[in-house]
C-alpha positions in Angstrom: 71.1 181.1 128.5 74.0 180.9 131.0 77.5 179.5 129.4 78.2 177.9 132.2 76.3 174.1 133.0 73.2 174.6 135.4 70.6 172.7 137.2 67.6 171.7 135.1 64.6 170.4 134.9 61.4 169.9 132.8 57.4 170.2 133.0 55.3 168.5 130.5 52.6 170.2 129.9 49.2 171.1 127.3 49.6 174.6 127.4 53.2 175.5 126.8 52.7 179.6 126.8 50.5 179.7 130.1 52.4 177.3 132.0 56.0 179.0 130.8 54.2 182.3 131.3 53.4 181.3 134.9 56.8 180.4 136.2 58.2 183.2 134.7 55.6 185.6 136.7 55.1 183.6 139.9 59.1 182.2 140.4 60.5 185.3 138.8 62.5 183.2 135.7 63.6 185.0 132.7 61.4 183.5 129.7 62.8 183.2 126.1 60.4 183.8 123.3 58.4 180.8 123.7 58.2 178.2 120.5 55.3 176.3 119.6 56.8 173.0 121.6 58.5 174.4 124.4 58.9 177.5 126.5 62.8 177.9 127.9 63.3 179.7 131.5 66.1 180.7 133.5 67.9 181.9 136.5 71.5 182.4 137.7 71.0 178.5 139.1 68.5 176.7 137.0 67.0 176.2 133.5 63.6 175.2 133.4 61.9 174.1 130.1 58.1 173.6 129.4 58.0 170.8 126.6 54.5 170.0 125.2 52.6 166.7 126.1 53.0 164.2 123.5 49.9 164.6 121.0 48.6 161.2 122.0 49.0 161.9 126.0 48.0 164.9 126.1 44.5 163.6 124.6 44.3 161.7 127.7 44.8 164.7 130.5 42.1 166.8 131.2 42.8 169.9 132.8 39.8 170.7 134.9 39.5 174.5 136.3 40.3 174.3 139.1 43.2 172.1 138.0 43.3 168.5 139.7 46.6 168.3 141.3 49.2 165.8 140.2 50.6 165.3 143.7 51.5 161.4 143.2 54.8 162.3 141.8 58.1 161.7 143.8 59.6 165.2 142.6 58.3 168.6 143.4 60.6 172.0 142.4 61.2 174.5 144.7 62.0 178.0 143.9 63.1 181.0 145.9 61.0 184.3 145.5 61.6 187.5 147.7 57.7 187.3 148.8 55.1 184.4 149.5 52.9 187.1 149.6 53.7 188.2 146.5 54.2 185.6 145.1 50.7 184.1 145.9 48.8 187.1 144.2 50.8 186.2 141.0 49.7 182.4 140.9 45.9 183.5 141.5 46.3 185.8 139.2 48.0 183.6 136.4 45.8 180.6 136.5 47.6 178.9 139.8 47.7 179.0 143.3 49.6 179.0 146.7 47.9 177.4 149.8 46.9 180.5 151.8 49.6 181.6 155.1 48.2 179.7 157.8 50.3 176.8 155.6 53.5 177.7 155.6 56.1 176.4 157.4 59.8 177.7 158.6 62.9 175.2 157.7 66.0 175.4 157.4 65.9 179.6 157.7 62.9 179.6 155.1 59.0 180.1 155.1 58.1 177.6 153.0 54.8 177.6 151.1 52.9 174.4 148.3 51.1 175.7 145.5 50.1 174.6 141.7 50.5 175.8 138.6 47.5 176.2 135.9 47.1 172.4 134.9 47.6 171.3 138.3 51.0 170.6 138.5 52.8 170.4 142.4 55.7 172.9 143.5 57.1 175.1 146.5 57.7 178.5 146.9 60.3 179.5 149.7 61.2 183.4 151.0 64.2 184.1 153.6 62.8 183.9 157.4 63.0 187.3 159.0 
């Protein structure tokens, strides 16, 4: 991990590995050997940690396939990857999903794109506007 302080943040989540395996795939973060508790993930800019449910919550969520997502939350991440494209055949592939291209949006020099991870959780993928 950087020296220097960063922006972070942190996922709860059932399935530490698969989650922290699918943000390092689909967001392109660096993931450290993951521990039975929580998965650590980094950029240049942010550190991202995947900490396990508590036992007794975590006995509560049920992750249904597809995933329900938890869009009632005031927070979502955002994170910059080179392609939406590319990035949206990684989350299929790794348990996830990006909505398809007819909804994404241009902001603020951006094409901006919502998709979920594997246990249903809400985020945003954004690529440089040509």
């Amino acid at each position: 991990m950087p020296d220097q302080a960063v922006a972070a943040a942190v996922i709860y989540a059932k399935d530490v590995a698969r989650v922290g395996a699918f943000y390092a795939k689909v967001a392109g973060l660096t993931l450290s050997p993951p521990e039975p508790d929580h998965a650590s993930l980094a950029s240049p800019a942010l550190q991202l940690f995947i900490v396990a449910m508590n036992p007794g919550i975590a006995a509560k969520v049920q992750i249904a396939q597809p995933p329900v997502l938890r869009e009632n939350t005031a927070l979502k991440f955002i994170f910059p990857v080179a392609s939406l494209a590319g990035a949206r055949q990684q989350a299929a592939e790794n348990g996830g999903a990006l909505k398809p291209a007819e909804a994404e949006w241009e902001f603020n020099g951006h094409r901006h794109c919502d998709g979920h991870d594997p246990e249903g959780n809400v985020f945003q993928l954004h690529e440089r506007a040509a």
